[in-house]
LUMROPA-154945 format. One line per 8 residues: number of its first residue (from 0); for each residue x, y, z of C-alpha. Coordinates in steps of 0.02 Angstrom, whole numbers. Layout:
BEGIN
NUM) X:Y:Z ~ ...
This chain:
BEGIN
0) 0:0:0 ~ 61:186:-46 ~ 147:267:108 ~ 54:362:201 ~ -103:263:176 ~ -129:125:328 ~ -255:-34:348 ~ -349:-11:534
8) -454:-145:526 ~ -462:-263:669 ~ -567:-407:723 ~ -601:-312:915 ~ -768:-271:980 ~ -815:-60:995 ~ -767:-24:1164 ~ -906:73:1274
16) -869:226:1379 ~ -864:215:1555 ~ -989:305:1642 ~ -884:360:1772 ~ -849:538:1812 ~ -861:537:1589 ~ -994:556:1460 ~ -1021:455:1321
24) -906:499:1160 ~ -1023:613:1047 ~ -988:583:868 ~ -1068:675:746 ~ -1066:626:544 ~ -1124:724:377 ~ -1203:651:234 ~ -1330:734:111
32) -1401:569:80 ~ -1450:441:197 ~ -1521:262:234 ~ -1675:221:222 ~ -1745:372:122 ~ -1576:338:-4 ~ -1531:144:-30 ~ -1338:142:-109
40) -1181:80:-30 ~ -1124:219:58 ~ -1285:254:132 ~ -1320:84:189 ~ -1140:80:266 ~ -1169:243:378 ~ -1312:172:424 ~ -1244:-3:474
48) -1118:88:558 ~ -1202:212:653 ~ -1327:96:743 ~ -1191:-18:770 ~ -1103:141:871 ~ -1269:157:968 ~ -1248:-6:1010 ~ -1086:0:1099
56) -1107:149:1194 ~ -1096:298:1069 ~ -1205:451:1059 ~ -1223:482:851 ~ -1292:624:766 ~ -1312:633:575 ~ -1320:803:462 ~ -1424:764:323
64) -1563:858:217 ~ -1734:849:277 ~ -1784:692:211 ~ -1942:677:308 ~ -2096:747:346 ~ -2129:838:534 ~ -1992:878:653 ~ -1793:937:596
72) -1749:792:711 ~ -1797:599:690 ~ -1712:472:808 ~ -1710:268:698 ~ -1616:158:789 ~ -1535:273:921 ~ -1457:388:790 ~ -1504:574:796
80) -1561:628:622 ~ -1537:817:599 ~ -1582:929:446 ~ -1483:1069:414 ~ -1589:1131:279 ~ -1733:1068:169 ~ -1736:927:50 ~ -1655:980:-144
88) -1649:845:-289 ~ -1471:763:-290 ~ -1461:745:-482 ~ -1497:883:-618 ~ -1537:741:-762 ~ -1416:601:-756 ~ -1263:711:-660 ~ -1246:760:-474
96) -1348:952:-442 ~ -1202:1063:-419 ~ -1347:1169:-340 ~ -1375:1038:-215 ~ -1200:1016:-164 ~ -1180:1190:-140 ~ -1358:1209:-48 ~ -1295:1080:69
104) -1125:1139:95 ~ -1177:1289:163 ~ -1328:1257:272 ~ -1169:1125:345 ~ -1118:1304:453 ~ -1259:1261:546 ~ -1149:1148:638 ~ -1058:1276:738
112) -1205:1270:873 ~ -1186:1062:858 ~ -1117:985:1008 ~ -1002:846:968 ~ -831:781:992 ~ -782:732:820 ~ -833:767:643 ~ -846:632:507
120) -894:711:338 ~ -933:599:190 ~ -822:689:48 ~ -976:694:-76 ~ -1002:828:-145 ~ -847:922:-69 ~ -935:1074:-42 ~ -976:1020:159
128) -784:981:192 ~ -752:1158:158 ~ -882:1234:286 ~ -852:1086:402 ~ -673:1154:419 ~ -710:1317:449 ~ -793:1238:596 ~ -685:1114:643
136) -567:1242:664 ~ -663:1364:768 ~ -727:1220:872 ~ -551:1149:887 ~ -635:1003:852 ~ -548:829:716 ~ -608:836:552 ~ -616:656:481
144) -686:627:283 ~ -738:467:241 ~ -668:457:48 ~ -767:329:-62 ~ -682:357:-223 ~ -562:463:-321 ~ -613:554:-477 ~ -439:627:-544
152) -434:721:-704 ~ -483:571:-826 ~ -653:550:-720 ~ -681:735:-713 ~ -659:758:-917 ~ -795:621:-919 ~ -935:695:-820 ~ -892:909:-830
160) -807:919:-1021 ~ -743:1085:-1029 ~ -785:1123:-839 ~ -680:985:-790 ~ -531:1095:-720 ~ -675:1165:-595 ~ -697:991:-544 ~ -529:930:-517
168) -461:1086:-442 ~ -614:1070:-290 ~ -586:868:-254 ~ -375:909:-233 ~ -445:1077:-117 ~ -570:953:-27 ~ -431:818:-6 ~ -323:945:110
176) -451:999:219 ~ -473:841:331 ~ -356:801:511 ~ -384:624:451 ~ -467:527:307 ~ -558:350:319 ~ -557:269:147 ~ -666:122:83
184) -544:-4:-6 ~ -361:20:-35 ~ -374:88:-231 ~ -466:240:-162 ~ -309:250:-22 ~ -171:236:-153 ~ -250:359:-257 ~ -275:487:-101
192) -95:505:-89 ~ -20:480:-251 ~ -148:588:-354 ~ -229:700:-223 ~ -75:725:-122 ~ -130:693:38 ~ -17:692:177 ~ -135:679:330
200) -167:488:414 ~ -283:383:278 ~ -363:229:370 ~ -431:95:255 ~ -586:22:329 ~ -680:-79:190 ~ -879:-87:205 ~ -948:-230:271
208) -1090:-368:253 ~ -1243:-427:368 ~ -1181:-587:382 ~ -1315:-617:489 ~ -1451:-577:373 ~ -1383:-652:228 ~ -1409:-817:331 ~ -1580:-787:385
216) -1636:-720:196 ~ -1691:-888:108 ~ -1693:-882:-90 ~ -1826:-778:-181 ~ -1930:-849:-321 ~ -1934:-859:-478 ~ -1737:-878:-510 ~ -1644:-781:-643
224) -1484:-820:-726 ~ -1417:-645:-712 ~ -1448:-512:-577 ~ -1410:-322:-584 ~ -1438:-231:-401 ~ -1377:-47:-400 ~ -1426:135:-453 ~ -1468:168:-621
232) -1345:278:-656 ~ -1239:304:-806 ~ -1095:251:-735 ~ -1152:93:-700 ~ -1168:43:-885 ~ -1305:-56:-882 ~ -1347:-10:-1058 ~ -1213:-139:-1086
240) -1276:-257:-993 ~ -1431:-258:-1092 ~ -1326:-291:-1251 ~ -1231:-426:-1200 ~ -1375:-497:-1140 ~ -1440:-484:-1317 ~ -1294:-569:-1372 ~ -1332:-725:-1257
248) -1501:-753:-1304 ~ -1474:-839:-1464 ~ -1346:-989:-1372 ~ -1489:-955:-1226 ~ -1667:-935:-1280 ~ -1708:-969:-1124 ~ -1612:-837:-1005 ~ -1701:-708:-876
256) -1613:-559:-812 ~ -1674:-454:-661 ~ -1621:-278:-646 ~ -1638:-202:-458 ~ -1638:4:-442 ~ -1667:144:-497 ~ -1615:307:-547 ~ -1584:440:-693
264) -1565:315:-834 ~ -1714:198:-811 ~ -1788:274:-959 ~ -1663:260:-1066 ~ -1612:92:-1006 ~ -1811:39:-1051 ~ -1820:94:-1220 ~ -1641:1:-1245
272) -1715:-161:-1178 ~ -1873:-127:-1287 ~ -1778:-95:-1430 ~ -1657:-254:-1415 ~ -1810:-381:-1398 ~ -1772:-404:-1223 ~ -1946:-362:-1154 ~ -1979:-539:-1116
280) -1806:-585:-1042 ~ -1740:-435:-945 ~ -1866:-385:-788 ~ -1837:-185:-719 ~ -1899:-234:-521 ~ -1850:-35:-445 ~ -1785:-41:-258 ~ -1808:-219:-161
288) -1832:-191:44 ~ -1677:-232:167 ~ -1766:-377:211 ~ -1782:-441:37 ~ -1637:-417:-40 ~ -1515:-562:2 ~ -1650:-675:-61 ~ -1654:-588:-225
296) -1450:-622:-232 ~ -1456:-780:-175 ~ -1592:-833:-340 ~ -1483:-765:-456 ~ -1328:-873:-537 ~ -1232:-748:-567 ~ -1242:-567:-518 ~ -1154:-432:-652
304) -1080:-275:-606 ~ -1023:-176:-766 ~ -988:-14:-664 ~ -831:76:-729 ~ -826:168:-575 ~ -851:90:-394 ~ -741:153:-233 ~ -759:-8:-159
312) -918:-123:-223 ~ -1007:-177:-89 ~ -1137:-271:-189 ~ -981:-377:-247 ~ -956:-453:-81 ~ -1128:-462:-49 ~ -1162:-583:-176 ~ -1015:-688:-131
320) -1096:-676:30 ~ -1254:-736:-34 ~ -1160:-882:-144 ~ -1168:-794:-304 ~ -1006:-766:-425 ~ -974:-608:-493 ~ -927:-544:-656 ~ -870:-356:-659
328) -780:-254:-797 ~ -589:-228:-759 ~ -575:-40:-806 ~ -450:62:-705 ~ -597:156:-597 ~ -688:23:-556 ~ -605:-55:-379 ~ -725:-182:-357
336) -617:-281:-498 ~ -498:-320:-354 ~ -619:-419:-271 ~ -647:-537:-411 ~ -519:-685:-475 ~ -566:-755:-611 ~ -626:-931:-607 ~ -649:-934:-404
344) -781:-784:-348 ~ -811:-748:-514 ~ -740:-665:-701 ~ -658:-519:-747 ~ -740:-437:-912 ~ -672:-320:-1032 ~ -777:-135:-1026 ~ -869:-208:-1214
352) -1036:-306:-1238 ~ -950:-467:-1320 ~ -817:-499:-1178 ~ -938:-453:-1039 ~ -1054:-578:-1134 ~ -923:-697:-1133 ~ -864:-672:-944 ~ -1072:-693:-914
360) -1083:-870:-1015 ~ -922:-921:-932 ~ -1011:-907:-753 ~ -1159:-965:-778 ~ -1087:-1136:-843 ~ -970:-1137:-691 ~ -1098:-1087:-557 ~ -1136:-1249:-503
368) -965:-1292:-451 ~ -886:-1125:-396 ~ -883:-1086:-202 ~ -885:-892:-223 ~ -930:-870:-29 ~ -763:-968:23 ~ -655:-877:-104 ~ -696:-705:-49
376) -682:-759:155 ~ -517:-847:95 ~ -457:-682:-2 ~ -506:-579:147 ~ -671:-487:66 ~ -776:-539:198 ~ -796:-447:364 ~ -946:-434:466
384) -1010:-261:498 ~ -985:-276:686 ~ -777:-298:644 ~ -792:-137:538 ~ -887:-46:672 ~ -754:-103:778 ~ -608:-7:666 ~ -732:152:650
392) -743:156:829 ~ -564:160:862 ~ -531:278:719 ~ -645:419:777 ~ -661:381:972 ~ -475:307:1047 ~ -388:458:1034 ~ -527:578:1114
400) -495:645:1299 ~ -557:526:1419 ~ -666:682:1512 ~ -773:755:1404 ~ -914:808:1531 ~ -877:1014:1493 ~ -875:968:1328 ~ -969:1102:1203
């Protein structure tokens, strides 16, 4: 791993506060979407965090927008919800609202009257690092980010064009701003250093899995042969998942594919489907519950992940989880590639409809005798979200002073 970037995950339990002559730590986290009004990775990991936190002693507070109706503050699960201003859309078409972000980032000042020990800020969409540090810094309170992914100039040209200088010049501002930065898999680490040159501490502390649920989800019906769960973003590149889908049908007359999520380019993704002669084999299903949504994994044979950008890829180890191989596309921004070796968890595709096609036909004939689950615990994939709790709890909370009852 690059210097400068460090692996804290341990296999220790969060350690509660004594309640002598102390207070409980108070940490307090900001995230302009959240779980269970938003269902992606990141938001289900704050969420399976946060409770977790609760659990073992913590008192948590969350930033967010007003996702719901009636009071600024809504307690679920022991976590204080707090809106620091009203509700605006995330995406302007298929990108990210720059209005939004900026909405956000300010109403984030509101934090100054907050009472908390620590501050974790999610890094999307920058704009709340920079109040969060103005802040941080007249609270004289840490500033941790919580980096999911790095864009750099290539993924910048993508999604801005011309604007793309704007872009890149706020995510290397936003990088600098943190005491300390919790990253989601080692790619995103490497990259905080050697193309954002950070210097601060980077702890990578990989998402998790309900272990726990995945064992008490039994297998939904009907089964499908192929299974995409994730927003419906353009990024994800489900569009070309359609086609090689297309592209199977002929060998497999026969094959169903179930697309979970939603998002900006359902739409398009619809009329694609339509226009392949796919309405009969391909199945848009929208969001599945919590409670659901192992059993969806575990009746597919294979789940596909085309995504050409993922910080980590939680759904990746989720399926593993579940007993479902994985094929993903092995582009340079998508980390989730790392958890995939070919012929064991799952295949390794190239970012075009005829090799993901291939890398698709390849694991459905060798579902029946791969072990995906026991690859990715052998490979080190697998951790339990109470052992990533465990790492977050240590990052934010072991170096706070052990009296905090004046604290403001």
């Amino acid at each position: 791993m690059t210097a400068g970037a460090r692996d804290t995950v341990t296999t220790a339990e969060p350690t509660p506060y004594p309640a002598a002559g102390t207070r409980p730590a108070r940490v307090a986290f900001v995230s302009d979407s959240v779980w269970p009004f938003n269902t992606g990775g990141k938001e289900r990991r704050l969420y399976e965090i946060t409770r977790r936190l609760v659990a073992a002693g913590v008192e948590v507070h969350v930033y967010t927008m007003k996702w719901w109706p009636g009071p600024r503050t809504l307690v679920l699960d022991g976590v204080h919800l707090h809106a620091v201003g009203r509700q605006h859309s995330l995406y302007q078409g298929e990108r990210r609202s720059i209005r939004q972000a900026l909405m956000f980032g300010v109403a984030t000042i509101r934090l100054l009257g907050a009472r908390f020990d620590v501050l974790d800020v999610d890094h999307m969409p920058y704009f709340p690092l920079f109040t969060a540090r103005v802040v941080c810094s007249l609270r004289r309170r840490r500033l941790v980010a919580t980096w999911h992914e790095v864009w750099g100039a290539a993924g910048w040209r993508q999604y801005l064009g011309r604007l793309a200088p704007f872009g890149t010049l706020i995510e290397r501002w936003a990088a600098r701003l943190p005491d300390e930065i919790v990253s989601v898999s080692a790619q995103t680490s490497d990259r905080l250093v050697r193309e954002l040159g950070v210097r601060v501490p980077v702890h990578t502390i990989v998402p998790g899995v309900s272990l726990s649920e995945v064992a008490a989800q039994p297998a939904a019906e009907p089964r499908v042969d192929v299974l995409f769960a994730g927003r419906l973003l353009a990024n994800k590149n489900v569009d070309l998942l359609l086609r090689a889908v297309a592209l199977l049908q002929p060998q497999r007359p026969g094959i169903r594919c179930r697309i979970v999520g939603a998002g900006p380019e359902l739409p398009r993704l619809t009329a694609l489907r339509d226009e392949l002669g796919l309405a009969g084999a391909v199945e848009f299903s929208g969001f599945v519950p919590d409670d659901e949504i192992y059993g969806v994994m575990k009746s597919a044979s294979v789940l596909a992940l085309p995504s050409v950008r993922e910080g980590f890829g939680c759904v990746v180890v989720e399926a593993n989880a579940c007993g479902v191989p994985v094929v993903t596309v092995d582009h340079p921004d998508n980390a989730a590639r790392h958890l995939v070796a070919n012929g064991r968890n799952g295949y390794l595709a190239a970012v075009d409809a005829h090799d993901l096609a291939r890398g698709l036909a390849a694991a459905l004939d060798a579902a029946p005798h791969l072990n995906p689950r026991s690859a990715a615990e052998h490979a080190g994939h697998l951790r339990d979200w109470d052992e990533v709790t465990a790492a977050v709890h240590d990052t934010l909370v072991q170096h706070l002073p052990r009296q905090r009852s004046h604290a403001r």
